[in-house]
Structures are given as C-alpha cells and as structure tokens.
VOGU-237016 format. One record per atom (N, C-alpha, C): y negated, x, z; residue in one letter. Coordinates in steps of 0.1 Angstrom, whole numbers, padded with zeros to 4 digits, always signed. Layout:
N
YXZA;...
This chain:
89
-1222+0836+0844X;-1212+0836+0834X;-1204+0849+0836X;-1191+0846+0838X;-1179+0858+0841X;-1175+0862+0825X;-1166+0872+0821X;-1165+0880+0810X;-1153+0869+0806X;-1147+0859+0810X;-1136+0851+0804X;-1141+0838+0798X;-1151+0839+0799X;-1166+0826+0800X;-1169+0826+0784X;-1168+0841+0778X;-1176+0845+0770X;-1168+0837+0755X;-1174+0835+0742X;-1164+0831+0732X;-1173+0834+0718X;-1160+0836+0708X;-1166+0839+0692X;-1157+0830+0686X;-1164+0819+0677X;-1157+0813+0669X;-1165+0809+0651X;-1157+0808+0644X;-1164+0803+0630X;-1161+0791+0622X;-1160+0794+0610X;-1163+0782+0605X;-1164+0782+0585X;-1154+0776+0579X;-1157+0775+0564X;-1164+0767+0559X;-1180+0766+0554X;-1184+0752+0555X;-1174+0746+0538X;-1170+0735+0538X;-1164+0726+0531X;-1170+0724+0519X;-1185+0726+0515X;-1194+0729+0507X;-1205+0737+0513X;-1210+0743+0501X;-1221+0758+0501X;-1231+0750+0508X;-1239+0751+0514X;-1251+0746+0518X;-1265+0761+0522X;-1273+0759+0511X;-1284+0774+0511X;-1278+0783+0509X;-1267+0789+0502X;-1261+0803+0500X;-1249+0801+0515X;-1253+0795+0523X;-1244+0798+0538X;-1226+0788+0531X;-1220+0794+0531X;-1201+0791+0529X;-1192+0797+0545X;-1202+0801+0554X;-1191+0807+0566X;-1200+0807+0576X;-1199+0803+0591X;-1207+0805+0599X;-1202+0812+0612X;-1211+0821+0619X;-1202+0824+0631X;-1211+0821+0643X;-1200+0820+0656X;-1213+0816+0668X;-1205+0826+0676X;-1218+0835+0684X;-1209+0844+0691X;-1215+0849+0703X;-1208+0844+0713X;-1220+0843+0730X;-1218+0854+0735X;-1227+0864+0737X;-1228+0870+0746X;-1233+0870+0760X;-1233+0879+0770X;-1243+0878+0783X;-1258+0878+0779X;-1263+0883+0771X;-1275+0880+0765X;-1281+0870+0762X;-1276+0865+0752X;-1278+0852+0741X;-1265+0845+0734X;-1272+0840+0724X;-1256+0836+0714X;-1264+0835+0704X;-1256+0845+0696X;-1259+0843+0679X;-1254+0834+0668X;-1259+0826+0660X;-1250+0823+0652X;-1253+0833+0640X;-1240+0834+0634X;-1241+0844+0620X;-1235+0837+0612X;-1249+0838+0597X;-1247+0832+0581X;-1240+0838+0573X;-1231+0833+0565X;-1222+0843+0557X;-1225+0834+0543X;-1226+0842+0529X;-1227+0837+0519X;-1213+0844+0508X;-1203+0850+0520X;-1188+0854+0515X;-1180+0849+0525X;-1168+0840+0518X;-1158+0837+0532X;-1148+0853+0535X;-1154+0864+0526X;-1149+0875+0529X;-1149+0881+0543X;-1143+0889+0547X;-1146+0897+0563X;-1160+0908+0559X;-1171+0902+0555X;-1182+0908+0554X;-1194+0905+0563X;-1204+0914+0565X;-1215+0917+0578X;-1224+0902+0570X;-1229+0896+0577X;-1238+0882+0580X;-1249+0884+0567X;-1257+0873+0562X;-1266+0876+0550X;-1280+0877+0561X;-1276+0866+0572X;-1289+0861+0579X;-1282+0858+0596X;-1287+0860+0610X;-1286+0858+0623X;-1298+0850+0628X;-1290+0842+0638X;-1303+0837+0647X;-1299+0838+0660X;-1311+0839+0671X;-1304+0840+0682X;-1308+0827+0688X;-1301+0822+0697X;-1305+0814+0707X;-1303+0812+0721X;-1307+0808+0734X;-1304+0811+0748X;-1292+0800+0754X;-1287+0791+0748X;-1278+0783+0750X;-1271+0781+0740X;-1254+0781+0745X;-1242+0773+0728X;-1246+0767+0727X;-1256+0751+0734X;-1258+0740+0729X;-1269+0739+0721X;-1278+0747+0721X;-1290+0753+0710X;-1281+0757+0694X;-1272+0769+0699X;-1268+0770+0686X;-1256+0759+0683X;-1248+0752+0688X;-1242+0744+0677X;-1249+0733+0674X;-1260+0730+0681X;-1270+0722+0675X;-1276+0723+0660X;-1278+0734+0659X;-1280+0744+0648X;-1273+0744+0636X;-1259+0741+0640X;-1247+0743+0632X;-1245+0728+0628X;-1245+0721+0637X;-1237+0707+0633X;-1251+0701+0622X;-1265+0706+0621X;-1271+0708+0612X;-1269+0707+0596X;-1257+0717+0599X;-1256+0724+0580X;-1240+0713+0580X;-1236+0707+0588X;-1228+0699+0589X;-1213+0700+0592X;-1216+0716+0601X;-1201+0712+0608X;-1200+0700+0621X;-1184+0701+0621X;-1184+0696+0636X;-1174+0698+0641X;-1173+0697+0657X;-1171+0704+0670X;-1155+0712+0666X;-1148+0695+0658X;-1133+0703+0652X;-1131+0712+0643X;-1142+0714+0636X;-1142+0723+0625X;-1141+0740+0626X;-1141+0747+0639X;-1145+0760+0643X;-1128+0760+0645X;-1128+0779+0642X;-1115+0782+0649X;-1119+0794+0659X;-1115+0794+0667X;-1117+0805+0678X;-1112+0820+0678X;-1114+0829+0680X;-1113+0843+0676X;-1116+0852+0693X;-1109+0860+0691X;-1110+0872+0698X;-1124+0880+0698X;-1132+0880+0711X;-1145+0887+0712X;-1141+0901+0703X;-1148+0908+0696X;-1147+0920+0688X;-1146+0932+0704X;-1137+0938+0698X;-1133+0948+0707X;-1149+0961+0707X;-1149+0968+0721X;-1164+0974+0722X;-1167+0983+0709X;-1179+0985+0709X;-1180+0994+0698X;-1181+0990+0685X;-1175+0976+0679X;-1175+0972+0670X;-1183+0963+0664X;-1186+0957+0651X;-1199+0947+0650X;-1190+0928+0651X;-1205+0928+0659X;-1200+0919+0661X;-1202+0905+0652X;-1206+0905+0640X;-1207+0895+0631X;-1191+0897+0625X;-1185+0904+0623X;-1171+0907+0618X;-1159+0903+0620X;-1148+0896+0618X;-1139+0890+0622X;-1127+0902+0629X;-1126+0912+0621X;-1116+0918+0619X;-1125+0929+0625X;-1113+0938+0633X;-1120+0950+0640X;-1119+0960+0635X;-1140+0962+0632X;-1142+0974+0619X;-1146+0983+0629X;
C-alpha cells in the first residue's frame, strides 16, 4: 500500500443506533479504524475498533446499517493531529 492508497471517510447514521449517530473509517499503514460518535459534532470518538482489512471494517459498518453510498470521503488528518477528528485540531 502506497501513501495515495490510504483513505478517511464517515458517515450520519439516519437513525441513532446504541448511542452511535456518526461513524468514521480511517485506514492507515497499520490497520483501519472505525470510530463511534454519539455527536454529529467535530468531537473525539465515544468508542474505536481496529481491524486488518476495509473489508472487515465496512463489514462492521454496513452492520449498524450504512451502505457503500452513504460515506463522504475526507482528507487524511494532517501529521500530528487526531485522527478520529474531521477538522484539523
């Protein structure tokens, strides 16, 4: 995986489902996270999970019932910043 490979995108779930209203999936060279939000605010995650493939975590996701059209795609967080966060804190 090359650094152009890499992607962060989220998600408003349509209804609350367990406290979660926002989801994020965010791949790094490591893993990929997805991050739980219980604010559609630009606030830090309630709950994370990690997993070793996107297709583990949107598996995960299409779960709580998004789907594939439902994500909007975002700009990797610039270095140094957190990366559950939309906006560069």
């Amino acid at each position: 995986m090359k650094e152009g490979d890499l992607m962060r995108k989220y998600v408003l779930l349509k209804e609350v489902v367990d406290k979660i209203c926002k989801v994020m999936i965010y791949e790094s060279f490591e893993d990929v996270a997805v991050y739980l939000y219980d604010s559609i605010s630009d606030t830090s995650c309630f709950a994370d999970f990690s997993f070793e493939t996107i297709e583990e975590a949107e598996k995960y996701c299409k779960e709580l019932g998004i789907r594939d059209i439902d994500w909007c795609f975002i700009d990797d967080p610039l270095e140094g910043c957190k990366h559950d966060l939309i906006g560069y804190h």
